[in-house]
C-alpha positions, 0 to 999 in steps of 0.5 A: 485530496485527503490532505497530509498526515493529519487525515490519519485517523480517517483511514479506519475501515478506509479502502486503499484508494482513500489512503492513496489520495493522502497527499504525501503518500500520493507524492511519494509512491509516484516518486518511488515507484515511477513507471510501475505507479500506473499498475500499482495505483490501478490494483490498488483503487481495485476490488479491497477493503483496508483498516487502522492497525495498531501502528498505522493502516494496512490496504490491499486490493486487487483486480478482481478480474485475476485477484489471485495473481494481480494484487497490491497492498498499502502500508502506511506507518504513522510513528514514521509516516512511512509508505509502504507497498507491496504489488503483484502483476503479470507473475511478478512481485515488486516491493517498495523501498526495495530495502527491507531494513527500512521496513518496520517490523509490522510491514515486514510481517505483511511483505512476508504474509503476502511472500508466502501466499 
């Protein structure tokens, strides 16, 4: 494991996976994602790359096998030490937390990047 949030700073030019094994973000998509954790964590440790932003990190991978439909995306906020993802399998996109007023604007513009696609 990657330790907490202290290990931010180690995510530039990280892959998604690496900021997946962050203990807190680890314990918290498995919490709020549930039965869909499996398919999320199996796209996310996918064919990607990921990098700091200018409010935290942003990952996407995808199974590279069907990278255009089966796909995912980490958001990680520092300010907040939000978690943030966005998946797509089998024709569907899914977001996590579900409500979009507990996005912070630089994640909205990811959710609503990867929407329009």
């Amino acid at each position: 494991s990657q330790g907490g949030w202290e290990a931010f700073d180690r995510l530039a030019g990280a892959h998604p996976a690496e900021a997946l094994a962050v203990v807190p973000v680890l314990e918290r998509l498995q919490a709020g994602l549930g039965a869909e954790f499996p398919t999320y964590a199996g796209l996310i440790g996918g064919l990607g790359s990921g990098d700091l932003t200018a409010e935290g990190y942003l990952g996407r991978a995808c199974d590279k096998l069907v990278c255009e439909t089966d796909w995912a995306v980490l958001y990680l906020h520092r300010a907040t030490e939000g978690v943030f993802a966005v998946w797509q399998s089998g024709g569907a996109q899914r977001h996590w937390p579900e409500d979009r007023a507990l996005w912070p604007a630089e994640a909205l513009a990811v959710l609503d990047g990867d929407a329009a696609e």
